[in-house]
N, C-alpha and C positions, 0 to 999 in steps of 0.2 A: 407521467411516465413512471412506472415500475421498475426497480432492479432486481435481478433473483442474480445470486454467487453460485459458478460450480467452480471445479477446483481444474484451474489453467494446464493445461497441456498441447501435445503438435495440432490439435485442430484447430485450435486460436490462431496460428502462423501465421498466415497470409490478409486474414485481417490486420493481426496489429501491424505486418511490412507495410500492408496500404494506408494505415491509418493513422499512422506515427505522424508525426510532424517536429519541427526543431524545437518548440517550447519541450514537446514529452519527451524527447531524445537527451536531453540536455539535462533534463531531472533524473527522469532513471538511470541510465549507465554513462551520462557525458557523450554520449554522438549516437546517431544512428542506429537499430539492430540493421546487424547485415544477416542474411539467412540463414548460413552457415551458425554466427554466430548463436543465434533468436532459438535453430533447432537446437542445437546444443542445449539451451537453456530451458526449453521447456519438455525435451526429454526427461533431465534432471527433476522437474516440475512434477512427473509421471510418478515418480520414487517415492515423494514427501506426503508423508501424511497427516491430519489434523493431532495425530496424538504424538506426532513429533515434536521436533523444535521449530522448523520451516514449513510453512503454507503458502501456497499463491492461490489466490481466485481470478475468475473473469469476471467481470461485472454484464451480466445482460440483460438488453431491455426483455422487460415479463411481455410474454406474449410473441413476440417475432422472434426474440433469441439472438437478436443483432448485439455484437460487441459491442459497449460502450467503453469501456477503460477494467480496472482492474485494481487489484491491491494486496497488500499480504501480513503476515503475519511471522515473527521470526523471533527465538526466546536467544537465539545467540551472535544475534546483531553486535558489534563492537561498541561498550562502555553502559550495555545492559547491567542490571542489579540482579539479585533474586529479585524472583518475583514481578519482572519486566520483560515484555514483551512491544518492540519496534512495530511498530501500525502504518503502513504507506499504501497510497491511495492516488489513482492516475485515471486520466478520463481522456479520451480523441479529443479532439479539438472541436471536432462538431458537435461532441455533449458540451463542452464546457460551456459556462455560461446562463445553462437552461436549467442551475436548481438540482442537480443529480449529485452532484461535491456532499452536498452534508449526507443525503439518505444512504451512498456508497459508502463514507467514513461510519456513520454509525452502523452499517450491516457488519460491518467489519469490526467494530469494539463489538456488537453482541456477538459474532463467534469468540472473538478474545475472551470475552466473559466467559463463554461457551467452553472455553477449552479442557480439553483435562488433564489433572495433573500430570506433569512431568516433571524428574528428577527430583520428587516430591514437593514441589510449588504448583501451586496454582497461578494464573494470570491476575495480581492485583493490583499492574500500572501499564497503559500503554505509553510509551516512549513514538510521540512524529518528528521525526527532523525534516524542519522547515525552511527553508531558502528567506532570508531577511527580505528580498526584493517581490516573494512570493504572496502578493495580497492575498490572492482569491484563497489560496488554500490555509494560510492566514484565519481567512472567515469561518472555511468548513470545519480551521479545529477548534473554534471560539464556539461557534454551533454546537459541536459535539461536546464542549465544555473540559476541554481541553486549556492548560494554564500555559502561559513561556516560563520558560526559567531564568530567562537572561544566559545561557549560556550558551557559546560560541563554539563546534565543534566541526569536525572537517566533514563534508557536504558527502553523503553518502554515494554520488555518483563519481567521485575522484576530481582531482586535478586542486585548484588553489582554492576553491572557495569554500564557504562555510553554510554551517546551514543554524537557526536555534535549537535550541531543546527546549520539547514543548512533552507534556505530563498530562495525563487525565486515567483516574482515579477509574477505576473498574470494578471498584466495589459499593459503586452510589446506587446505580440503577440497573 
């Protein structure tokens, strides 16, 4: 199975409501999208463009167009550097498992490569924050070659928990 990115807006909606589940709820935003909320958010999603600072994509399967998950890209994520851009990467529950995690994260570093300058930097580190208890995707930034730092930073979705800092280089390949 293939992925092709377009850039996420309200036509995604009702997939991702049906296709969430508590693992993906709990990484993205800490619970649930509720609709109200979800439209809100991918109206805003409408707005951003790749030569901005924020991006989202969809991830779909090539050929049917079915939503698999998703991911984005954002230069002014909190405890960014010059020159870093935040890389996160989200799949249904029904792709998980079947091998789509790495070929989704790396479509997503070659647009980060892709990207063009802004605020005169170009992209030359993607910053994942990863959840310590989060194998799998663990794997897909070791695949994408992606390092940990050891460091401890508050969990992008809110509440108490942490997530690591994990770094991969965007100027190798």
């Amino acid at each position: 199975m293939r992925i092709r990115l377009e850039r996420l807006g309200p036509g995604h909606a009702e997939e991702i409501l049906t296709g969430q589940d508590e693992a993906l709820a709990r990484e993205i935003i800490g619970r649930p999208w509720d609709r109200e909320r979800l439209e809100e958010f991918l109206a805003r999603c409408v707005h951003w463009r790749e030569v901005g600072p924020v991006v989202e994509f969809a991830a779909l399967e090539e050929g049917s167009g079915r939503l698999l998950g998703g991911g984005g890209l954002n230069r002014l994520a909190p405890g960014l550097g010059p020159g870093q851009v935040a890389l996160t990467y989200w799949l249904f529950a029904e792709a998980r498992g079947s091998g789509l995690g790495a070929p989704l994260a790396a479509a997503l570093a070659d647009r980060a490569r892709d990207l063009p300058t802004w605020r005169g930097m170009t992209a030359s580190e993607a910053v994942l924050l990863i959840a310590p208890d989060n194998i799998a995707s663990q794997t897909v930034a070791r695949t994408l070659g992606a390092r940990p730092t050891g460091a401890l930073v508050a969990h992008p979705a809110g509440g108490s928990r942490q997530a690591e800092r994990w770094v991969l280089d965007l100027r190798g390949s």
